[in-house]
C-alpha positions as CSV (number, residue, x, y, z in Angstrom):
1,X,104.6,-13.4,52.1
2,X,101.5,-15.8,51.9
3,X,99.3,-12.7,53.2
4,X,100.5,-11.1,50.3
5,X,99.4,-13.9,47.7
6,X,96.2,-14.0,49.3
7,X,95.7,-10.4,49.1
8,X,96.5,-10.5,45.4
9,X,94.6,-13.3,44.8
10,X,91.3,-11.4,46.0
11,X,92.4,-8.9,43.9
12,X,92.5,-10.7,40.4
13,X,89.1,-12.2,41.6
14,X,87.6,-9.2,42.0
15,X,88.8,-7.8,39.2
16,X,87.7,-10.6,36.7
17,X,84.1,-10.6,38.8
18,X,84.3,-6.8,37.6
19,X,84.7,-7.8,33.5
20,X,80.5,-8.9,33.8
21,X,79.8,-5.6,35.4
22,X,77.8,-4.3,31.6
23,X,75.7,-7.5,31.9
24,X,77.7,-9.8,29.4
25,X,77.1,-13.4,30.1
26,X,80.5,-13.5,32.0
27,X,81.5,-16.5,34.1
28,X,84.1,-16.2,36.6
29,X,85.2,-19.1,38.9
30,X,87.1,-19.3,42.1
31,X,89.5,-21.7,43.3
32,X,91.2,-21.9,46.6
33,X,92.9,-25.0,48.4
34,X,95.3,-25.2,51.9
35,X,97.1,-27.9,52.7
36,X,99.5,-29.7,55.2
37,X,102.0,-31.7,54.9
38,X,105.3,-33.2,56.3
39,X,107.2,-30.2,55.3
40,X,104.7,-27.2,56.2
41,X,101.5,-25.7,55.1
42,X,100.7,-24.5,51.6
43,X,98.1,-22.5,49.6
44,X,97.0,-22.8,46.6
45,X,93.9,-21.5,43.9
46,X,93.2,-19.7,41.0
47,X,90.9,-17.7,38.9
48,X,89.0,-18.1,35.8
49,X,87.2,-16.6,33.3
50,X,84.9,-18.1,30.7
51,X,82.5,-16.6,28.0
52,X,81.1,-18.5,25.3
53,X,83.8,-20.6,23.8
54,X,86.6,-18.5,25.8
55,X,88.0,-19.8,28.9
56,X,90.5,-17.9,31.0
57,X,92.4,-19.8,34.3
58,X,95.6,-18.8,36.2
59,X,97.0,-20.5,39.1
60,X,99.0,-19.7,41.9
């Protein structure tokens, strides 16, 4: 299941790098984090978007 997050994480990355693909000042940023703890390993990140007073995140 975690491949699967991943996978779809790349995906909404690539997707929001692809909105700045005409030349507008687009900004995307990239988040990613593992961890591990008492109880297992996690990952976690997100994706943003900003342009001029507009800013876009989600989180996984």
């Amino acid at each position: 299941m975690s491949i699967l997050r991943v996978l779809a994480f790349v995906g909404a990355a690539s997707s929001l790098a692809a909105c700045g693909a005409d030349g507008e000042p687009v900004q995307p940023t990239l988040n990613a984090n593992v961890g591990i703890s008492g109880s297992g390993t996690y990952v976690s990140g997100g994706v943003g978007l900003h342009r001029g007073p507009l800013s876009v995140f989600l989180g996984m």
